[in-house]
C-alpha positions as CSV (number, residue, x, y, z in Angstrom):
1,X,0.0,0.0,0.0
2,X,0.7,3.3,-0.9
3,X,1.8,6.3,1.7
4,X,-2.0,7.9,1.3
5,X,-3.3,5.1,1.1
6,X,-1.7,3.5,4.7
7,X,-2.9,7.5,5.8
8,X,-5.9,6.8,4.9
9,X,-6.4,3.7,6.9
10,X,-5.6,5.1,10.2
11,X,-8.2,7.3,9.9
12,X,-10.5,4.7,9.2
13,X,-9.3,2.9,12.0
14,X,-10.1,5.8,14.5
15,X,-13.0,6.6,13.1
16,X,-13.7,3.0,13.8
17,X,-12.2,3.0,17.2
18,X,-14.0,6.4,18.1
19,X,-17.4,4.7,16.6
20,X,-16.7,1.4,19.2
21,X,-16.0,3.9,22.1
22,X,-19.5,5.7,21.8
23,X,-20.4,2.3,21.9
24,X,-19.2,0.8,24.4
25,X,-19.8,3.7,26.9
26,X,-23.6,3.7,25.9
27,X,-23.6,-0.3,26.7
28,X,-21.9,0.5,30.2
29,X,-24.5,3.0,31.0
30,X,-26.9,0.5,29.5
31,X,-25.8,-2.1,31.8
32,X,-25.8,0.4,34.5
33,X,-29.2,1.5,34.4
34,X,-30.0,-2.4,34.2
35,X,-28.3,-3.0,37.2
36,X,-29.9,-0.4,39.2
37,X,-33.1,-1.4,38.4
38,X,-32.3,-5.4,38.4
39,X,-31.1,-3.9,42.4
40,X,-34.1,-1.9,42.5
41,X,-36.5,-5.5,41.9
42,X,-34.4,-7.3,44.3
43,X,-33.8,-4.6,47.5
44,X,-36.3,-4.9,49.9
45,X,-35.1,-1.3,51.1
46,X,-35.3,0.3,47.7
47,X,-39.4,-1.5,47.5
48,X,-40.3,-0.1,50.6
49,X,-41.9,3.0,51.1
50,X,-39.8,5.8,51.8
51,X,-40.8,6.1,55.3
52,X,-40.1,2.9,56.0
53,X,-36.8,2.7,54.8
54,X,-36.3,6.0,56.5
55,X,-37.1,4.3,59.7
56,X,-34.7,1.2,58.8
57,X,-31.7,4.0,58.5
58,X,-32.9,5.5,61.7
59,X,-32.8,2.4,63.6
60,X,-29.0,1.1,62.2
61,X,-27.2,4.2,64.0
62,X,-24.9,3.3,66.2
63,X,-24.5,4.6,69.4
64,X,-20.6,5.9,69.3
65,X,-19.4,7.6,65.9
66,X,-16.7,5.0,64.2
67,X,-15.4,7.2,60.9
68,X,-16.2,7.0,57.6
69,X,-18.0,3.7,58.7
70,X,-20.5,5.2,60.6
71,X,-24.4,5.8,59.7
72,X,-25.1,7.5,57.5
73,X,-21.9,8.1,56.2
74,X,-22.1,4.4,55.2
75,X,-25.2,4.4,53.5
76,X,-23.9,6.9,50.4
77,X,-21.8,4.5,49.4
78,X,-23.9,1.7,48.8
79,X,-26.2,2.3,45.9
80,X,-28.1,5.2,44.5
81,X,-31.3,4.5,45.7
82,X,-30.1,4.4,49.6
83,X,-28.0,7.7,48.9
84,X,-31.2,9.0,47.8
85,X,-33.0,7.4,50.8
86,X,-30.5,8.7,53.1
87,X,-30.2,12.5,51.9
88,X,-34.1,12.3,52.3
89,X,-34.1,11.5,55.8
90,X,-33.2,14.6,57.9
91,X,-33.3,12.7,60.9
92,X,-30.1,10.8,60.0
93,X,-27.9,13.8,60.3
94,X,-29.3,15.0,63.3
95,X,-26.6,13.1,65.6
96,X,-23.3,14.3,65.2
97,X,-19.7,13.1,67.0
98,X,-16.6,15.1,66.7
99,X,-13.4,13.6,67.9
100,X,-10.6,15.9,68.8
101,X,-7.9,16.0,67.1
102,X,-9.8,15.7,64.1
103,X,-9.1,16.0,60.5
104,X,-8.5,18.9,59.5
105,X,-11.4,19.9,56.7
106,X,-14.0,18.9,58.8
107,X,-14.9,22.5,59.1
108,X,-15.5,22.7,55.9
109,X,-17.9,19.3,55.8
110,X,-19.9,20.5,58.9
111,X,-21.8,23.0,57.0
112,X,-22.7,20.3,54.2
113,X,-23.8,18.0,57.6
114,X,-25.9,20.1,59.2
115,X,-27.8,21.3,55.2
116,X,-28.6,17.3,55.1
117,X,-30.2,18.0,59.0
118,X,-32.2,20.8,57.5
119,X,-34.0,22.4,60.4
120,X,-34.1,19.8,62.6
121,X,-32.5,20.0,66.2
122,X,-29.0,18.7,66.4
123,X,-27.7,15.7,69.0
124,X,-23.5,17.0,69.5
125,X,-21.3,14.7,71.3
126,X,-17.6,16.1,71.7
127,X,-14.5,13.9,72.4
128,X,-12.0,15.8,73.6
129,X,-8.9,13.4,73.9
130,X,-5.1,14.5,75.2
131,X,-4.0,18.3,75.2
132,X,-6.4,21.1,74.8
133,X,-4.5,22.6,71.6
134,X,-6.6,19.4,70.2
135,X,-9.6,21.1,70.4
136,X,-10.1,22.6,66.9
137,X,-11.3,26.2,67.1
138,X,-12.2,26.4,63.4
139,X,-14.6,23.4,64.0
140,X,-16.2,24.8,67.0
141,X,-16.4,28.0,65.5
142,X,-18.9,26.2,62.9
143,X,-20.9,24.9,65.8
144,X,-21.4,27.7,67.7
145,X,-22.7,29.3,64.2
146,X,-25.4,26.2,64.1
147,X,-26.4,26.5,68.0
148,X,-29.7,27.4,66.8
149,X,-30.5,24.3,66.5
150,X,-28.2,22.4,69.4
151,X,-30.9,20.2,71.4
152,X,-28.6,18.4,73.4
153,X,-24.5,18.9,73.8
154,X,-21.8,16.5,75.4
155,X,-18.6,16.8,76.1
156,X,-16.3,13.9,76.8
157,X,-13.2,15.1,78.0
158,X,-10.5,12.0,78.2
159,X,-7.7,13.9,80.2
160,X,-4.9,11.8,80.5
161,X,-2.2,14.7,80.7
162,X,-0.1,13.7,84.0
163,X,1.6,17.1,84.6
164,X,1.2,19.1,81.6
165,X,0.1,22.5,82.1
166,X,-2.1,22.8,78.8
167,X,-5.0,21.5,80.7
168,X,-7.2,25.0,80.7
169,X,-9.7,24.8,77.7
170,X,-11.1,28.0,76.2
171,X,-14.5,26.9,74.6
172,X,-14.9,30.2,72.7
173,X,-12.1,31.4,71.7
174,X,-13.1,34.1,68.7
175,X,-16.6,33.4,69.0
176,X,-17.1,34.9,73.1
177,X,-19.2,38.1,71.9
178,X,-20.7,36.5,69.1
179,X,-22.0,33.3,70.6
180,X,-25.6,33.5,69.7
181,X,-29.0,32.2,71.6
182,X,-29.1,28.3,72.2
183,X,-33.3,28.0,71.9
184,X,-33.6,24.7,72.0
185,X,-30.7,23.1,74.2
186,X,-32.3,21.3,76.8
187,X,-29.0,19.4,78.1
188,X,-25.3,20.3,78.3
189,X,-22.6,17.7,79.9
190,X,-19.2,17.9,80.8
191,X,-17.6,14.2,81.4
192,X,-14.2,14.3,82.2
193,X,-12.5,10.3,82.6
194,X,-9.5,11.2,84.1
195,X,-7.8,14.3,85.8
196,X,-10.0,17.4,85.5
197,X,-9.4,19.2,83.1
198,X,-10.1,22.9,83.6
199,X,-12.9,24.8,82.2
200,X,-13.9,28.8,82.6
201,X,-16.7,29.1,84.9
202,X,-17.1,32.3,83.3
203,X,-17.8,30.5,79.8
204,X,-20.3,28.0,81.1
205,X,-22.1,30.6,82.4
206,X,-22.6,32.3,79.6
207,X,-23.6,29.2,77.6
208,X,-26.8,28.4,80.1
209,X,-27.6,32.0,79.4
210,X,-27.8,31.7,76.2
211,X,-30.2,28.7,76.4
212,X,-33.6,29.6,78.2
213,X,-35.1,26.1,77.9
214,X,-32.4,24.4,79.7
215,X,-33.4,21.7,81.5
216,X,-30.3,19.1,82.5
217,X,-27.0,20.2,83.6
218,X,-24.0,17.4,84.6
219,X,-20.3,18.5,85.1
220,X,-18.8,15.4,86.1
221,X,-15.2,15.8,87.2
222,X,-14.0,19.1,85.8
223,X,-12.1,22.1,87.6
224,X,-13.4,25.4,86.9
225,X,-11.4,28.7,86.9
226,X,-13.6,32.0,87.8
227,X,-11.0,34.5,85.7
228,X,-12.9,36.7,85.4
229,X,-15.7,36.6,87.9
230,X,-19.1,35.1,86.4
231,X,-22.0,37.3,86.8
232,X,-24.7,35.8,88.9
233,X,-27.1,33.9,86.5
234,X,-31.1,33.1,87.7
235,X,-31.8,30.1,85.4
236,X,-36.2,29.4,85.5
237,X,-36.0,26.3,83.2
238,X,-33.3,24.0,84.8
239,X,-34.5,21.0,86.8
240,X,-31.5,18.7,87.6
241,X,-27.8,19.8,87.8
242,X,-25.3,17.2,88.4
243,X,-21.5,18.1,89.7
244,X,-21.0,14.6,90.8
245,X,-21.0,13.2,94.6
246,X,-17.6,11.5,94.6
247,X,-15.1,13.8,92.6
248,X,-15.6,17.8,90.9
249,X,-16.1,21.3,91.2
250,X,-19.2,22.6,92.6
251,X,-18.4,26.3,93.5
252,X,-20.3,27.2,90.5
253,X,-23.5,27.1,92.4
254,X,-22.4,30.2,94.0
255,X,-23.2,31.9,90.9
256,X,-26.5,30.5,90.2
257,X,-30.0,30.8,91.1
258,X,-32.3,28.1,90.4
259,X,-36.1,28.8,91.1
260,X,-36.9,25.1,89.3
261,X,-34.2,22.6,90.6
262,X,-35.6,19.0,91.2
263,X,-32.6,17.4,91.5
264,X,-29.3,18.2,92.7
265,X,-26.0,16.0,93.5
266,X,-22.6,18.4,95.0
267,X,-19.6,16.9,95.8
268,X,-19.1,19.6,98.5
269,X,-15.1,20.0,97.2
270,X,-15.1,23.6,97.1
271,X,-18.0,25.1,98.9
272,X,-18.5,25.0,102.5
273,X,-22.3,24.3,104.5
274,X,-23.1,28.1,104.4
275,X,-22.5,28.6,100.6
276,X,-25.2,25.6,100.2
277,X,-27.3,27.3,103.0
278,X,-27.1,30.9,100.3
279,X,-27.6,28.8,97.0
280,X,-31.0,27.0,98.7
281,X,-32.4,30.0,99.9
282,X,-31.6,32.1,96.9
283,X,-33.0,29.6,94.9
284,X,-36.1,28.3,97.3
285,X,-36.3,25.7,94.9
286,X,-39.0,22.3,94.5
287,X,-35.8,20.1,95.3
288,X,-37.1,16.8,95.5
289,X,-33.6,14.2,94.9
290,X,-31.0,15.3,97.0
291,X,-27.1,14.0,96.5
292,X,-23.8,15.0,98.7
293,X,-20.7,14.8,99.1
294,X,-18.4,15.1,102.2
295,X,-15.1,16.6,101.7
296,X,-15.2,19.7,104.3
297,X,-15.0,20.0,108.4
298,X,-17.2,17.1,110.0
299,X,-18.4,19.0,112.9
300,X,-19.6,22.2,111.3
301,X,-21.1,20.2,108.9
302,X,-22.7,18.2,110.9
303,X,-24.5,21.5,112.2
304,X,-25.4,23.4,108.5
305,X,-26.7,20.2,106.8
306,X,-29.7,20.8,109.6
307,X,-30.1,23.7,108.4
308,X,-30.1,23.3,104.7
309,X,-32.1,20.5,105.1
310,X,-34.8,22.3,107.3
311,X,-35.4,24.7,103.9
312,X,-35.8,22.1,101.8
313,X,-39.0,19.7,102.7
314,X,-39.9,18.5,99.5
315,X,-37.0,15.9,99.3
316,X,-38.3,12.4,98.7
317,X,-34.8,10.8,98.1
318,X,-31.4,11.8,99.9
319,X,-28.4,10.7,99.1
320,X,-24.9,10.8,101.8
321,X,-21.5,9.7,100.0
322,X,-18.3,9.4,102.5
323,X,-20.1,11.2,105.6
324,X,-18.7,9.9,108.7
325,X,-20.5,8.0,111.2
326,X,-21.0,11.4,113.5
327,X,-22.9,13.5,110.7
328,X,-25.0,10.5,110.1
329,X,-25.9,9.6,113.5
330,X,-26.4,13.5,114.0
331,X,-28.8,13.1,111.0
332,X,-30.5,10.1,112.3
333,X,-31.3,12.0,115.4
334,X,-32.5,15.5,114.0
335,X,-35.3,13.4,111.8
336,X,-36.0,11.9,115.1
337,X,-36.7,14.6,117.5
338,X,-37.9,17.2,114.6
339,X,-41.2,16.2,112.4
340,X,-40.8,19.4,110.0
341,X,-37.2,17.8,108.7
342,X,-37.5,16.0,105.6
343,X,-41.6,15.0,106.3
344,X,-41.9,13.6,102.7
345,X,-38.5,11.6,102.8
346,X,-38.9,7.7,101.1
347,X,-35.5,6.8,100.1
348,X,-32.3,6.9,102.0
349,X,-29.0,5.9,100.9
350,X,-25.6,6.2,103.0
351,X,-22.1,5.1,101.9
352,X,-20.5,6.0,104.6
353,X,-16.7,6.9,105.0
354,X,-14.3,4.3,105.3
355,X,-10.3,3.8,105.1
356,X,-8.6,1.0,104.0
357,X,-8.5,-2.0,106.5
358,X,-10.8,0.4,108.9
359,X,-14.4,-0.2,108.4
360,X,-16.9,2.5,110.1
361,X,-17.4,1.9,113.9
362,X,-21.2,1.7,114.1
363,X,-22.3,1.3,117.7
364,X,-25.1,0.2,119.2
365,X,-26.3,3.5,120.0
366,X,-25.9,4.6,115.8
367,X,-28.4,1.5,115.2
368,X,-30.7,2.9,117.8
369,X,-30.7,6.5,116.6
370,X,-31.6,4.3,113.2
371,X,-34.7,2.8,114.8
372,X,-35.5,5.9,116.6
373,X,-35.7,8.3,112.9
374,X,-37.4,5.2,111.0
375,X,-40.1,5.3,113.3
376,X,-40.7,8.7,112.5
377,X,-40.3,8.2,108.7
378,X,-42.7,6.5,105.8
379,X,-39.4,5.2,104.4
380,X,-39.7,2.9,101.4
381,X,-36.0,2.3,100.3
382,X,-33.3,1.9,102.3
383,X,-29.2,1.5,101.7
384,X,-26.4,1.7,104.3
385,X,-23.1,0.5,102.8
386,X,-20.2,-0.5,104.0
387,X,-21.5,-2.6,106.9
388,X,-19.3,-5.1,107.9
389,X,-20.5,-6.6,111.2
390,X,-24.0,-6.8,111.3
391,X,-26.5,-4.8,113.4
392,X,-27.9,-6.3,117.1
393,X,-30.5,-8.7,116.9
394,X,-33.9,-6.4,117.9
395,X,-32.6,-3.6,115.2
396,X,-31.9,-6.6,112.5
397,X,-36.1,-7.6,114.0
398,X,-37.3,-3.9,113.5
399,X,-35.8,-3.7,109.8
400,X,-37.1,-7.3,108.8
401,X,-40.9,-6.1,110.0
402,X,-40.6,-2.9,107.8
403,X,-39.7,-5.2,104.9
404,X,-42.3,-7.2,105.5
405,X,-44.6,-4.4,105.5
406,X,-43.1,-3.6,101.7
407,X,-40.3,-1.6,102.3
408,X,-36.6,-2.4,100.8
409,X,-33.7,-2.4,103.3
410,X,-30.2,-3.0,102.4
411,X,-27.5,-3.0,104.9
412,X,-24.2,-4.4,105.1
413,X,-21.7,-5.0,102.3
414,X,-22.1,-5.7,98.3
415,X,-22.0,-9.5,99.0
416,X,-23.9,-8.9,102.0
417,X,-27.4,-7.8,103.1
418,X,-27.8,-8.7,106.7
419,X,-31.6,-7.6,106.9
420,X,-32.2,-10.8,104.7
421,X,-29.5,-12.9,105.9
């Protein structure tokens, strides 16, 4: 074959080639289409009704946030029909986990998150994990933009630092005098799992301000630093605040006033007798569940939980963590001799102080003074723990009646209950 004429066959050839292309990409999108509806006839998700296979979605999110394999992260990359079914479903995107550190454009994926969530209210659970430079401002940033629509918030702060110093963590750092209103946050938690980490009293302050239908606060384990001073806050809405029994920071109450508190646990680390005596009478609260603490002078107070008590009568349930036996016989004997203390009180739990290898001395009178302030009592539960030697026989008799008469009494150790031994 001639030059021109070999020429001339190439382009044949392509022309050919170029032909069989066009071909072959229509038969792939062919076979495409064939397959989506061939997985269309045979997935029972894609045959449902939407809001069924909504539901389905709903229910297969897990409870802790595991990457790009978590719900519904997953489900876009499955088929066409469940990324439709998923980016149809506001409720999918309504939870959201952020670990810090985190990667560093998920400030720019938030945005596209909460779009999918539309207007529903938002679910946030923060880790926080090692130093607080982890904490990504540019992240938080975004969130504090969406708190609009923050229903609940979490923190869980895994502080496991030793001695570093970086342990104070600025929550707004930008955004302070921008921070808009939080209209539907109902709760806010602060979980720390190892040393407290230190927060700005200042800061959380200003966040239940900015929320007026607040209604569960719990700050388990954290320090808090009042630099600068917080402002006394009045808070109408919040029913139950939490600052732990065993460990934490509770002088925050001395900037709050809480007309609506049913529920309240103190560790009693940082306020003294008379700064709960101010916070119940500034408040005059409903308080009906009662949780403390010991970590301050026995003796004095012995003498001020008397009189916070006294302003409080709506408790039903008290709980004492680490008192010694003094305060409690003390408290066995004010119910006693004084029928305005605690009148609506039903269930009593006591873990009382102990060292190691020195169990609480409970004498006989302590188990009289017992006897004595449960005849004067409608109480339904009962728990005194540690008890190692049991109680004398006509106490042990007075406890077994009230059992039989339908209350619940436990006393003794966590393998044994000696009212039923």
């Amino acid at each position: 074959m001639s030059v021109e004429e070999l020429r001339t066959r190439i382009v044949q050839l392509d022309s050919e080639i170029e032909r069989q292309r066009k071909l072959l990409k229509k038969l792939e999108k062919d076979k495409s289409l064939v397959q989506r509806q061939l997985n269309a006839v045979l997935d029972p998700v894609a045959r449902l009704p939407v809001e069924i296979s909504s539901e389905i979605f709903l229910q297969s999110r897990a409870a802790e946030f595991t990457g790009p394999r978590h719900v519904p992260i997953v489900l876009l990359r499955i088929c066409k029909a469940w990324t439709q079914i998923a980016l149809a479903t506001p409720a999918l995107w309504t939870t959201v986990h952020i670990r810090f550190p985190c990667s560093k454009n998920l400030a720019h994926v938030l945005p596209l998150w909460f779009q999918r969530a539309r207007n529903r209210p938002l679910c946030l659970w923060i880790s926080l994990h090692g130093s607080s430079s982890n904490w990504d401002h540019r992240v938080s940033n975004v969130l504090w933009k969406h708190g609009g629509q923050l229903k609940h918030l979490e923190i869980l702060d895994d502080d496991d630092l030793g001695d570093r110093d970086d342990r104070t963590l600025d929550l707004f750092r930008g955004t302070a005098s921008t921070l808009g209103s939080l209209p539907l946050l109902e709760t806010f938690k602060i979980r720390c799992e190892h040393r407290r980490r230190r927060y700005r009293a200042s800061q959380i302050l200003q966040l239940l301000r900015q929320a007026p239908n607040i209604v569960e606060s719990i700050f388990h384990n954290i320090a808090t630093l009042n630099d600068p001073a917080p402002e006394n806050l009045v808070i109408p809405t919040l029913r139950r605040l939490i600052l732990g029994v065993n460990t934490g920071d509770d002088g925050i109450i001395r900037y709050l006033s809480l007309p609506a508190l049913e529920t309240l646990s103190l560790p009693l680390s940082t306020i003294t007798g008379d700064d709960l005596l101010v916070f119940l009478e500034r408040s005059g609260a409903p308080l009906q569940d009662l949780a403390l603490g010991w970590e301050f002078d026995e003796h004095a107070a012995s003498i001020e939980l008397h009189d916070c008590l006294h302003l409080v009568p709506s408790i039903t349930r008290f709980r004492m963590w680490q008192p010694h036996t003094n305060i409690v016989s003390d408290f066995f004997a004010a119910l006693a001799d004084s029928p305005s203390l605690l009148p609506n009180l039903h269930d009593l739990t006591i873990h009382l102080y102990h060292a190691d290898r020195d169990p609480p001395d409970l004498s006989e009178p302590f188990w009289r003074t017992l006897i004595r302030a449960l005849s004067t009592r409608h109480i339904e539960q009962l728990s005194i723990v540690p008890v190692m030697l049991a109680p004398p026989t006509e106490v042990l008799a007075s406890l077994r009646e009230l059992v039989a008469d339908g209350a619940e009494m436990y006393i003794g150790t966590e393998a044994l209950n000696f009212v039923h031994a």
